[in-house]
N, C-alpha and C positions, 0 to 999 in steps of 0.2 A: 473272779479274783485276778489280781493283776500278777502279771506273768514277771517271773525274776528266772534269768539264766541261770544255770550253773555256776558257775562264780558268785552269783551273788546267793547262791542257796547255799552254799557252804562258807562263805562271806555271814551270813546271817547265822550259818549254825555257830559257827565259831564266836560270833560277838555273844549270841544269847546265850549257851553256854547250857549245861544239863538245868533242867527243870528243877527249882528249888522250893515247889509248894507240895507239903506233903499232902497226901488224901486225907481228907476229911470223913466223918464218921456220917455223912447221908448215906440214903438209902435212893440207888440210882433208879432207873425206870428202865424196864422192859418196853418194848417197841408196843403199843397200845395201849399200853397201860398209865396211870396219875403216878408222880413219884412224887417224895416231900425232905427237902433237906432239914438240918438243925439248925438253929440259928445261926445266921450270919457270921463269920469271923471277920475280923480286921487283922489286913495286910500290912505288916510293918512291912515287908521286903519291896512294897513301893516307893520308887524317889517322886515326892509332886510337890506343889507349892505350898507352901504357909495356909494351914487353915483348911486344907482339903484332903478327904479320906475314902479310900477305896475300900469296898466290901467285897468278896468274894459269895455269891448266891449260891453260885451252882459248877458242880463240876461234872463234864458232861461226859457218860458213858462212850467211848467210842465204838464198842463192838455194834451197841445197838443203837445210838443216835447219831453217828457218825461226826464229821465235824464241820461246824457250824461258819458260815460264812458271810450270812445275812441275816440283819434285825429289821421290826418295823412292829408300828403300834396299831394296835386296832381301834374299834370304835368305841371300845370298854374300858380302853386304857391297859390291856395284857400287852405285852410283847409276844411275837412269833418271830421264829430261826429257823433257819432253812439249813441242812447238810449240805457242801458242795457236791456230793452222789447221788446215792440213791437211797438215803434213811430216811428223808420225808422233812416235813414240817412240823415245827413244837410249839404248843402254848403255853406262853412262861405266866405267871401272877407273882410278882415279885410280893416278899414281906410290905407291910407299912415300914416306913422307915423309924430308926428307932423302936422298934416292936420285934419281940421275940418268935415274931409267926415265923411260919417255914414260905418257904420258895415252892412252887408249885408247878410243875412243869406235866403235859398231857401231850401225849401227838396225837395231831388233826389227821381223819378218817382221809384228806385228800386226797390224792395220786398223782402226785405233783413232790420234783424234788431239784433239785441242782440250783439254787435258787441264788441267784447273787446280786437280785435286786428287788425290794418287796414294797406297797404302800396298799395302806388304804386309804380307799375315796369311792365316792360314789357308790354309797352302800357293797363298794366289792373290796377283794385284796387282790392286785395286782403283782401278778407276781414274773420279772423276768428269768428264765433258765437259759442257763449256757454249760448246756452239755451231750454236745453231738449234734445229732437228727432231730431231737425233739425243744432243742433252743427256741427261743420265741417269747412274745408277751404272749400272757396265760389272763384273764379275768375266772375268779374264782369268787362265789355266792351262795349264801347261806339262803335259798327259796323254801324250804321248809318250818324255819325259824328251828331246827334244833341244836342251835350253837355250832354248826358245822356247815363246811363248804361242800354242799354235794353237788354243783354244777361248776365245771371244768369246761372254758370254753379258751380257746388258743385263738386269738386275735389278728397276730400276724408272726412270719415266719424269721428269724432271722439265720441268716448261712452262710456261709464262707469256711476256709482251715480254720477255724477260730481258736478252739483252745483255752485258753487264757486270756485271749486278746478278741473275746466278743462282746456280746449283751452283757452289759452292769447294771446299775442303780436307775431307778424309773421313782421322780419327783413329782410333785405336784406343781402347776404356775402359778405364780402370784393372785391371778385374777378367781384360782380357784375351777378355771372350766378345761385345760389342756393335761395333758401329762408331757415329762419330759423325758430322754432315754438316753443313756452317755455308755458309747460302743466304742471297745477297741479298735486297733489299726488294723486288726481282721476279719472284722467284719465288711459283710460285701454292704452295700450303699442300698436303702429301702424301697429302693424298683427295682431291684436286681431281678434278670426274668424277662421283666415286662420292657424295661429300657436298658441303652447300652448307658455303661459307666460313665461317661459326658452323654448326657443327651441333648440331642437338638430343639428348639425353640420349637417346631412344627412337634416333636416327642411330647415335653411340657406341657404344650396345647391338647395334645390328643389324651393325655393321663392328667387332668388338672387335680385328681388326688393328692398330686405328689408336687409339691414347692421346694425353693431353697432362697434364704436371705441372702445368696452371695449365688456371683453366677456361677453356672456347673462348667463351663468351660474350663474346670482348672489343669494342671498341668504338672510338669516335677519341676521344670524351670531352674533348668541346671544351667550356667554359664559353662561348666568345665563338665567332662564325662564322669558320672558317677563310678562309683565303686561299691559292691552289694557289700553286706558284711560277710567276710573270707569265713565267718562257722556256718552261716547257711542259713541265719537268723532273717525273716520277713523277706526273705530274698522274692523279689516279684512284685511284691505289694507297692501298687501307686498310690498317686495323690486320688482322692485328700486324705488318706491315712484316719485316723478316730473322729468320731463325731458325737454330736448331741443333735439329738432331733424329736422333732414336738409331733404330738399326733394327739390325736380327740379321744375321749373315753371309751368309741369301739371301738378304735384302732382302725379307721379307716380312711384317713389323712395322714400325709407326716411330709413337716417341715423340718429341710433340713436347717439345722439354725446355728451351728459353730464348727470349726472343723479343722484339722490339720494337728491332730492330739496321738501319743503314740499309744495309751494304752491306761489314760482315768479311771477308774473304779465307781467313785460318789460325786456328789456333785450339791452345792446347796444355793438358794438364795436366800439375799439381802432383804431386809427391810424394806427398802427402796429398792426390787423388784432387778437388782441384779444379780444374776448367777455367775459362782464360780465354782471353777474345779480342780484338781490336785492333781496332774499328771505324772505319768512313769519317766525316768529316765533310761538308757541305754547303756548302763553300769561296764557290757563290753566294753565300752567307745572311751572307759576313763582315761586319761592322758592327750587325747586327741582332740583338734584343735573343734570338732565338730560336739563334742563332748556337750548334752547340756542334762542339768543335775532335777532331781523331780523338780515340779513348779507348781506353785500355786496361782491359776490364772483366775483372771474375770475374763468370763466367755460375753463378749460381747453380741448381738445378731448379726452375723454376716462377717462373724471374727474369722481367720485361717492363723492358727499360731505354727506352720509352715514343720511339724514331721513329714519326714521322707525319711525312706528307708536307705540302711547303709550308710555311706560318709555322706546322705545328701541334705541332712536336718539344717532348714534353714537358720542364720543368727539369728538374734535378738533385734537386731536394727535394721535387717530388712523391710524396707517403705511397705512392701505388700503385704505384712504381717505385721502384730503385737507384743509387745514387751509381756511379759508375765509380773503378776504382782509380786510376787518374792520366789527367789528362788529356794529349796529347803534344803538344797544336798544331796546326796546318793541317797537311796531307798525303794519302798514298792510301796507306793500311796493304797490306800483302802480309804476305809469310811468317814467321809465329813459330814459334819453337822453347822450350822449354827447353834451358841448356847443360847439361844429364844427360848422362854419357859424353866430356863433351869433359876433354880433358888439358889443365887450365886454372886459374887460379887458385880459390882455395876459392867466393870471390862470385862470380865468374863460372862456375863449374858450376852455383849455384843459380841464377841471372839466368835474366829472361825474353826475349828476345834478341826485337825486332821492328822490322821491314823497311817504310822506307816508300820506295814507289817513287817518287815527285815530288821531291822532294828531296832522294836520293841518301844517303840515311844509314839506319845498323842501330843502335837502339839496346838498350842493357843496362838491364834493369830492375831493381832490385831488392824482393824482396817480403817484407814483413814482418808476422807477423801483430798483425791489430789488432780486438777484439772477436772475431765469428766470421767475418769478413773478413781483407784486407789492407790495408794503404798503400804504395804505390809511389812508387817512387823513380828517376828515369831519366838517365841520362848519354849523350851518346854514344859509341857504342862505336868505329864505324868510318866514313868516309866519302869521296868522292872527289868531284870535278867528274864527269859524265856517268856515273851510274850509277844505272839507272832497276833498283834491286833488285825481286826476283820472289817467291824462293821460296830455304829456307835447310832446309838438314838438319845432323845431327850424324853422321860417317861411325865405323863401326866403329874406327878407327884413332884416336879423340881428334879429330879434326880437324871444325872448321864450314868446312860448303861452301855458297856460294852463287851463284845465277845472277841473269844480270841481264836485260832484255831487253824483253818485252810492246809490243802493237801494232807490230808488225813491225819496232822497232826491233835494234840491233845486240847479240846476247849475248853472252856469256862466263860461265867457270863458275871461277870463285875458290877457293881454299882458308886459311882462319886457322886458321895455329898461334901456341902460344902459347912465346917463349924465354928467354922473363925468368927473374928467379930464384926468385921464391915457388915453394912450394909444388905441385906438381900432382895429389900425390897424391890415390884418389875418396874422397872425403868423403860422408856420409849425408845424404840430402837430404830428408829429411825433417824439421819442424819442429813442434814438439811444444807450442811455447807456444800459449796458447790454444788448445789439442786439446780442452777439456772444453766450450768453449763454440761449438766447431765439432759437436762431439758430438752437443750437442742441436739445434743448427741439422737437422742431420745426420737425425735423430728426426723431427724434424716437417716433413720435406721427405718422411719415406718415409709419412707419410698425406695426400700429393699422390696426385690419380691416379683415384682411385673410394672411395667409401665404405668408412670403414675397415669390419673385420668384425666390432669393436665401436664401431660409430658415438659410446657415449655416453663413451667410453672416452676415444677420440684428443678430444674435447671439454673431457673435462676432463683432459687432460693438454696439449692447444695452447692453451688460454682461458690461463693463467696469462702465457703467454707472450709473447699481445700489448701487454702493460704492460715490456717488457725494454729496458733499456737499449739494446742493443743493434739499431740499425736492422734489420739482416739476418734474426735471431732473429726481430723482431717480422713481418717480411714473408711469411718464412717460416710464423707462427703463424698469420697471417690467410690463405693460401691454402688451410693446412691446412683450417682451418674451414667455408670454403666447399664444399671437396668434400663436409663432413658435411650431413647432411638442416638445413636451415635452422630449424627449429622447435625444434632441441636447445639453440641457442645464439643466437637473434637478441633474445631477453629480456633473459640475460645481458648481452650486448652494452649494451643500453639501459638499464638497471640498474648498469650499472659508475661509480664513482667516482673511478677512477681517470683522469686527463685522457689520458694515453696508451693506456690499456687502452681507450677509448671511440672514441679517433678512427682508433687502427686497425682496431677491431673496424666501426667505423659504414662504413667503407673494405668489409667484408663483406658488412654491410648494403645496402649500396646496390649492391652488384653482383647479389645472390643472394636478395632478400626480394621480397616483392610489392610492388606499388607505395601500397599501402593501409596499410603502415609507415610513412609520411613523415610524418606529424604526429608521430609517436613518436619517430623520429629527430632531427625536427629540436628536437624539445623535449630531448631528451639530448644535444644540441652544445649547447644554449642555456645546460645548467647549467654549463657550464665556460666560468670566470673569466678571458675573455684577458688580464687587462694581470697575472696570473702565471705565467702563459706565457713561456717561452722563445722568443728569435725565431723558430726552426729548428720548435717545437711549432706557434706559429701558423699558419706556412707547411701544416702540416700539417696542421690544423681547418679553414683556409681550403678547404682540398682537399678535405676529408671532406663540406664543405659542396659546394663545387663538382660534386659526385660525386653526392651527396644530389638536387640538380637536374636532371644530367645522365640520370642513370640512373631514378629515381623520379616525376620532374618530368611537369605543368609546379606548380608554385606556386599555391597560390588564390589572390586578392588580400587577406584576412587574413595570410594566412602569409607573402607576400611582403611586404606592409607592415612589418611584427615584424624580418624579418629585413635589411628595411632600413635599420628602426631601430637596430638590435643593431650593425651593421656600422658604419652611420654615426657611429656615436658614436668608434669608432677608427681613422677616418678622415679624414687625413693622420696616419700616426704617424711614428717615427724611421725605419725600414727600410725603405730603397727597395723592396726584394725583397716583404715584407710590403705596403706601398704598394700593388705591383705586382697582387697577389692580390685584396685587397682593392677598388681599381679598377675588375679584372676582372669580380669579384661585381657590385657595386653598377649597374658599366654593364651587362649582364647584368640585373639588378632591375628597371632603366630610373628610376636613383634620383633624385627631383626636384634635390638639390642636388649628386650629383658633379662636374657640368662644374664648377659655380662653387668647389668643392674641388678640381677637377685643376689647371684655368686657372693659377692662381699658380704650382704646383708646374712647369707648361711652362713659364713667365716667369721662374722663379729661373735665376740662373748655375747651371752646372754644377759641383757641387762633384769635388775631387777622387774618382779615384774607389774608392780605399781606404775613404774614408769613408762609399761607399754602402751596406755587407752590417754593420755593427753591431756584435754581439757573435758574429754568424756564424763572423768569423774567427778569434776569440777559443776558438770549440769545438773539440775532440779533431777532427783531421783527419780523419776519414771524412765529415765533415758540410764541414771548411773547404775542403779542396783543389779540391775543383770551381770556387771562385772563382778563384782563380789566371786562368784561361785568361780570363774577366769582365772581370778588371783590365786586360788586354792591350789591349783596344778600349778606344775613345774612349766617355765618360762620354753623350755625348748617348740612350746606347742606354736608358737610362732613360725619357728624353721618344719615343724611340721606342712604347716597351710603352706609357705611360698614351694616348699618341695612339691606337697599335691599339687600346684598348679602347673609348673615347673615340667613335669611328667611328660605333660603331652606338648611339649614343644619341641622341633623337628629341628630347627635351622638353630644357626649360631652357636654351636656348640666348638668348642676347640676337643682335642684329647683331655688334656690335665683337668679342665672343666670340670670334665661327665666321672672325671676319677676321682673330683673330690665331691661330687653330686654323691655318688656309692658313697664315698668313705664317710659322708655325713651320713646318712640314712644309716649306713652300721653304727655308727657313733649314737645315733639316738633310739636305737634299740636294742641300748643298755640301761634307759630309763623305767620305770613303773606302768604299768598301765592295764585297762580291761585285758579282757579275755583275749579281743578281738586286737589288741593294742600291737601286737609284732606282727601279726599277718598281715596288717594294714600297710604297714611298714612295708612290709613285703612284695605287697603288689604295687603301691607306688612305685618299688624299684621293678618290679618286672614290666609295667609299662613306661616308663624312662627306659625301659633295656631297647623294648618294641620299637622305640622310634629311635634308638640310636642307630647310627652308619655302623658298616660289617668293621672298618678302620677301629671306631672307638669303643668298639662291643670286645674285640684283642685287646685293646688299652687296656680298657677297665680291667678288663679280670689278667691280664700280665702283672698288673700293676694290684694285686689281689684287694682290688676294691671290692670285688665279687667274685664269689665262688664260681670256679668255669665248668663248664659240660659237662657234664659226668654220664654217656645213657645207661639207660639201663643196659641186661645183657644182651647182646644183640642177638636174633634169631640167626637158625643157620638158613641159608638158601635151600630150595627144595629138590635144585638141577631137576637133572644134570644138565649141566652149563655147556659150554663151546666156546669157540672164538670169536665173539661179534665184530663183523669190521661193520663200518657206519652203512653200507650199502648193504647188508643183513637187515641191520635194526630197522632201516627205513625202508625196505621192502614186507618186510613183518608188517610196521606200522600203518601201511597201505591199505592191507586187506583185513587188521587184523584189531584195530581199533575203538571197539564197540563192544556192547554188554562187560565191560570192564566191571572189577571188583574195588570200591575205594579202600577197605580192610584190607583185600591183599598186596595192594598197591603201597598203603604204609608201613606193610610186614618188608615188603622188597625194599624197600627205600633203607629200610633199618640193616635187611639181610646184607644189600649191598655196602654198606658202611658210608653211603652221602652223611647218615644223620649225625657222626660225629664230627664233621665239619661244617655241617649246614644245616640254617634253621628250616623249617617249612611248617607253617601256619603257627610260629609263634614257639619250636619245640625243634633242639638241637643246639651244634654246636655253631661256632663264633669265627672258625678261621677261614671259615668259607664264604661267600655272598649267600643273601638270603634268599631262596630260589623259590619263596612261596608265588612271586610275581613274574616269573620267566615267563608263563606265557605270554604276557603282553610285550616279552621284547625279541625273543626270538621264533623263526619260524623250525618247525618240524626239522628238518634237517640242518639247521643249527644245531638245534639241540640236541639231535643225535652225536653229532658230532664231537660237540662237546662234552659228550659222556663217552665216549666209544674211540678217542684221539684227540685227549686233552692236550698234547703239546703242537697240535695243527693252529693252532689258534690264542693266543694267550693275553689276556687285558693286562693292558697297564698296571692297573690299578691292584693284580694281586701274582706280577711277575715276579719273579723270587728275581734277589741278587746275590752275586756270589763277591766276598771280602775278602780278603787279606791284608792283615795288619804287619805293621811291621817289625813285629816281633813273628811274625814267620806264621801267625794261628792263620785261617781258611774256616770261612762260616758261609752257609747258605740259607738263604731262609727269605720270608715275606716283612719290606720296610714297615713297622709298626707307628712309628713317629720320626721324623728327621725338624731340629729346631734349629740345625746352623752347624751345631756344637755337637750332637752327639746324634747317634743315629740305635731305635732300637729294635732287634729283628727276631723277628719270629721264627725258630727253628724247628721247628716241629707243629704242620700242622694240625695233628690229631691231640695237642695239648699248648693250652694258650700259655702257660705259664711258663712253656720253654723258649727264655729269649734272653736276648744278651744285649747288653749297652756299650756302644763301640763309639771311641771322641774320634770324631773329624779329623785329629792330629794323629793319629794312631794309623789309619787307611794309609795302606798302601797301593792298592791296585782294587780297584768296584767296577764291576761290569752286571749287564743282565744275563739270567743264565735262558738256556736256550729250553729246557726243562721244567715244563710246569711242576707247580706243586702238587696237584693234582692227581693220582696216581693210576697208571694206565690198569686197563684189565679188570677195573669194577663190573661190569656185565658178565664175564665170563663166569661167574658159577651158577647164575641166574640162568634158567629155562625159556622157552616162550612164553607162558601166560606170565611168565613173574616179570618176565620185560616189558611185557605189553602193559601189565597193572601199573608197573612205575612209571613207564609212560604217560598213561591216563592218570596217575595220581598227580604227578608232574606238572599236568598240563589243568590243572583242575583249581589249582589255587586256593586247593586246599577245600573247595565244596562236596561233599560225597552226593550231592543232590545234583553234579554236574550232569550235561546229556550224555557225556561219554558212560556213566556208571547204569543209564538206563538199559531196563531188560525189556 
């Protein structure tokens, strides 16, 4: 069942609200026993469409059947349901419809339970469990003929933290000889054991069991340094995140076949032999610019719809990934169907019928072909106050049945017919538009997988293909190629003139060539013209660049120079989105003038936020509709993304800058947002803190853009101390330097009171320099020194000066800013916020004082071992795993 955080589990309690169906007068079932309810009732308290009616069959015991979380039909036309624990498996026999018989429910003899994906086929019931140690596809078989499964056999294992986020729903494939299987984002990958997570080409070769439509070489393919989610959510978990994967009736194949999904549930196909699936969103992440809302995709072979954990879920226009068919909005997707077979009107036999359990609604999709894709269209179909939907079938009889129930709440098993007056006769459900260009999709999807067996062949029949209109086509073309030997087509590629044919083909490139391509690469992005460029194409150079670094990289300083001229020159343009990309590059470059190109763009109002995506929305809906769910949230998620970028930029920062950099980030987190939405916020500002100078880390927090230092309480010294002069500490340090404690060393560092004015490895105060790096600038007797007779020696850079105004005051302290006009100084170094702004006009007399700030006699309560610890912590930069700490 698909995993909802916290927030959204009492997010859902709150919308569904107390249970408003009273108990009915059945008669439940003990655990082995046949149980029989009364005649069906009819639910008014359902909202659904014109002409269609929900029955309520069964309400299902909880003590003794537990609660139900998967449907599936057998060979006889009963339905069985599976408890998410440990109650077992039920055989339902629904009434006839229209008929006053009773509902009939028996649990199966099995020994088999946790079931959250079930079919039959091939004379067996396959059943997937996801829960714990005994997770895995299960085949179960009735060898006796006594209407019971008494052969239990476990196929294969599936493992990882799973949870929630493992083994789902297990389909049939169109052609009728495969099965199919859609796992969460923690689920480990189906050679887990046998191969490492990327395996090598000579790996594949040696396990040909094991395939995948798309190469395994994938990656997290971050332009900027990720950020995990601050609650602790999938923290760890790589690419490729969730999957569908095909394996044969024993379960002793499996292709991996779509991938990059945070955590799908069901999954169904088309007529025309396409599958799609209903993904989870990351309901944390609401407000944030990374934010994407469940999705209803068509999983294509060799599709990556690019989850990554943390702020690193790739957009929607990422070249290396696909659009989703429609986006649905927050929720926790469960059970899809197609309505094939149901006695229903004509649109709703083809409808994609999908279940979300937080919100208590089933909705109808409908799907229209567009390119070698679809565009969907969603309505709701059905819905009640407390109805935590699970899992939905279509019964032999015309009728959808659905159950409700997961995490031990209360189920029930529903039936919609439909009594209107349209039509219900079955109709072909098949759709034939756009057959030709699904066709060729179709074609270059079957030279995924291994080198074709005319490698020059599928080259030159996928190359044409990466210049196609069509996104899907083109995605398609470029994995193709990959699997071909690289040297047949990585020329090509960089020889293309066509702006499309080049940046998906260069998308190849950087996954699959040597690293010793990249001058030739990036010379073949550079010949194409952005400003005629399409927004939607930029997006997509941007990427092919981003990809070029990530995969190829690092940059020489030529090469990085060029490209940050190139970039710079179309930066700030009209398109946030573009903005956004762009941004990301330059900060990334570490480009001398982006802050002072962001800066404004943070300071402007927030325009509406229609007006952010350009001529985006303006393009044929497979490009536009992913904005839809954008618009929904508050516009600040703009100044979100250029802040995340922003973070890790080191240079060009003035003071005032980085103060209004904080003062933003406080400003917008006083907005709405996930769970996860103010921590996020958080650490962006605490890595902007990491890479500011010791100068603008005073700024800031003088200037209370940020809260300043506070430690905790400081430990006491354990002495007894003495007087260290530097020829002490460094004759100590001599003989005495070794089997050091890195614990006891941050206990001294605390006892001595460095840490309230100095950071080390990222924790402390501000008014001091950051001394996590000292060892790389001073030798041994420096540093002694400088802790043992701090006014021997005194930098520039943190000399205190002494004033006098001329109104007679007398201030000493460390310059914080001097702009011409006014100078502001920091008087107190064990608090950042004590300082004063003194004009230029006012000085009477400035000199330096001869007195560090520094204060003498910190070693003196400190012992030997505590001196010697902070020494070796000192010198360690912060690694406890330094050779100083070995014993």
């Amino acid at each position: 069942m698909r995993h909802s955080s916290g927030f959204a589990i009492i997010l859902g309690m709150l919308f569904v609200g107390p249970a408003v169906f009273a108990a009915d007068s059945s008669t439940q079932a003990d655990a082995g026993k046949t149980a029989t309810t009364q005649a069906p009732a009819r639910s008014d308290e359902f909202r659904t469409l014109p002409g269609f009616q929900v029955e309520r069959l069964y309400t299902v015991p909880k003590e003794t059947q537990g609660s139900w979380v998967s449907l599936a039909v057998d060979n006889k036309g009963r339905l069985i349901a599976s408890d998410q624990a440990t109650k077992g498996l039920y055989r339902i026999t629904p009434p006839v419809i229209g008929s006053n018989d009773e509902t009939k429910v028996e649990k199966l003899d099995a020994k088999i339970s946790g079931a959250q994906g079930m079919l039959y086929a091939f004379d067996s019931l396959y059943v997937v469990v996801n829960r714990g140690p005994v997770s895995g596809l299960y085949r179960l078989r009735d060898t006796k003929g006594a209407d019971q499964y008494d052969e239990i056999v476990k196929l294969h294992d599936f493992v990882g933290p799973m949870g929630e986020h493992g083994p789902h729903a297990v389909k049939l494939s169109p052609d009728g000889k495969s099965l199919f299987i859609v796992c969460g984002n923690h689920t480990e990958l189906p050679w887990d054991g046998i191969m490492p997570r990327q395996p090598s080409a000579a790996d594949m070769k040696a396990n040909p069991q094991y395939t995948a439509q798309m190469p395994v070489n994938w990656d997290e393919d971050f332009i900027l340094p990720r950020l995990w989610d601050p609650n602790g959510h999938a923290v760890g978990r790589m690419a490729p995140g969730g999957y569908i994967v095909q394996t044969d009736p024993d379960g002793k194949t499996w292709n991996m076949f779509s991938t990059g999904y945070r955590n799908c549930y069901d999954m169904d196909f088309n007529a025309d032999g396409e599958l799609f699936t209903y993904d989870s969103d990351m309901e944390w992440d609401m407000g944030l610019p990374w934010y994407r809302p469940t999705r209803l995709v068509h999983a294509t072979p060799g599709s990556n719809f690019g989850w990554r954990s943390g702020a690193g879920d790739w957009p929607w226009y990422y070249v290396d990934s696909l659009a989703p068919a429609a986006d649905m909005g927050p929720g926790s997707p469960v059970g899809v169907i197609f309505g094939y077979g149901t006695k229903f009107p004509e649109k709703y036999q083809r409808a994609i019928f999908a279940c979300d359990w937080t919100y208590g609604t089933m909705y109808a999709v409908t799907l229209e072909p567009e390119g070698s894709s679809y565009k969907a269209i969603k309505e709701e179909f059905l819905s009640r106050n407390a109805l935590p939907l699970t899992d939905i079938v279509v019964g032999n009889d015309g009728a959808l049945y659905f159950i409700v129930g997961g995490r031990n709440l209360q189920s029930e098993l529903f039936r919609v017919t439909y009594t209107g007056s349209d039509s219900t006769a079955p109709v072909d459900y098949h759709n034939l538009r756009n057959a030709d260009q699904r066709e060729i999709r179709h074609k270059l999807e079957a030279l995924q997988g291994k080198p074709a067996e005319n490698p020059q062949a599928a080259v030159d029949f996928a190359f044409p293909y990466l210049g196609h209109a069509d996104r899907f086509i083109r995605f398609a073309a470029g994995v193709a190629l990959e699997f071909q030997p690289v040297d047949l087509w990585q020329d090509k590629v960089l020889a293309a003139t066509d702006a499309e044919t080049l940046i998906t083909g260069a998308v190849a490139v950087a996954h699959q060539a040597d690293k010793a391509i990249l001058p030739r690469l990036l010379e073949a992005l550079d010949r194409i013209d952005f400003d005629t460029l399409s927004d939607f194409q930029k997006l997509e150079l941007l990427r092919a660049y981003e990809l070029a670094i990530i995969r190829l990289g690092p940059l020489d300083a030529a090469a990085q120079e060029t490209l940050i001229k190139r970039l710079d020159a179309h930066y700030p343009g009209t398109n946030d989105l573009v903005n956004r990309e762009l941004c990301n590059l330059l900060c990334n470059l570490q480009s001398p003038t982006v802050v002072a190109k962001t800066m404004p763009l943070l300071a402007a109002p927030s325009p509406p936020a229609k007006e952010e995506f350009g001529d985006l929305l303006s393009r044929n809906t497979q490009f536009a509709r992913p904005i839809a769910a954008m618009l929904e949230h508050h516009p600040d998620q703009q100044k979100i993304a250029l802040a995340y970028a922003l973070r890790v930029v080191k240079a060009g920062w003035t003071n005032e800058q980085r103060v209004a950099f904080f003062n933003l980030l406080r400003e917008l987190g006083h907005a709405s947002g996930g769970f996860s939405f103010q921590k996020y916020l958080n650490n962006i500002g605490n890595d902007a803190y990491d890479n500011c100078t010791d100068a603008q880390r005073v700024a800031i927090e003088a200037a209370g853009a940020r809260k300043p230092y506070v430690p905790a309480v400081l430990p006491k010294p354990e002495g007894p101390g003495q007087d260290w002069s530097t020829d002490d500490v460094l004759q100590l340090a001599t003989t005495g330097l070794h089997d050091r404690n890195f614990r006891q060393g941050r206990i001294a560092f605390a006892a001595a009171r460095c840490i309230v004015c100095h950071r080390f490895g990222g924790d402390g105060g501000s008014t001091g320099p950051d001394l996590t790096q000292l060892a790389g600038r001073y030798s041994m007797k420096d540093l002694i020194q400088k802790i043992s007779d701090p006014n021997k020696s005194i930098s520039d850079q943190y000399r205190a000066k002494m004033i006098v105004t001329s109104g007679g005051k007398s201030y000493t302290g460390r310059v914080i800013t001097d702009d011409g006009k006014k100078i502001v100084l920091l008087t107190d170094p064990e608090d950042s916020t004590k300082v004063v702004t003194i004009s230029h006009d006012e000085i009477e007399d400035e000199h330096d004082s001869p007195i560090s700030l520094m204060p003498t006699g910190l070693l003196k309560p400190l012992n030997e071992q505590e001196v010697l610890n902070l020494l070796a912590y000192l010198l360690s930069r912060g690694n406890p795993q330094d050779a100083l700490f070995a014993k």
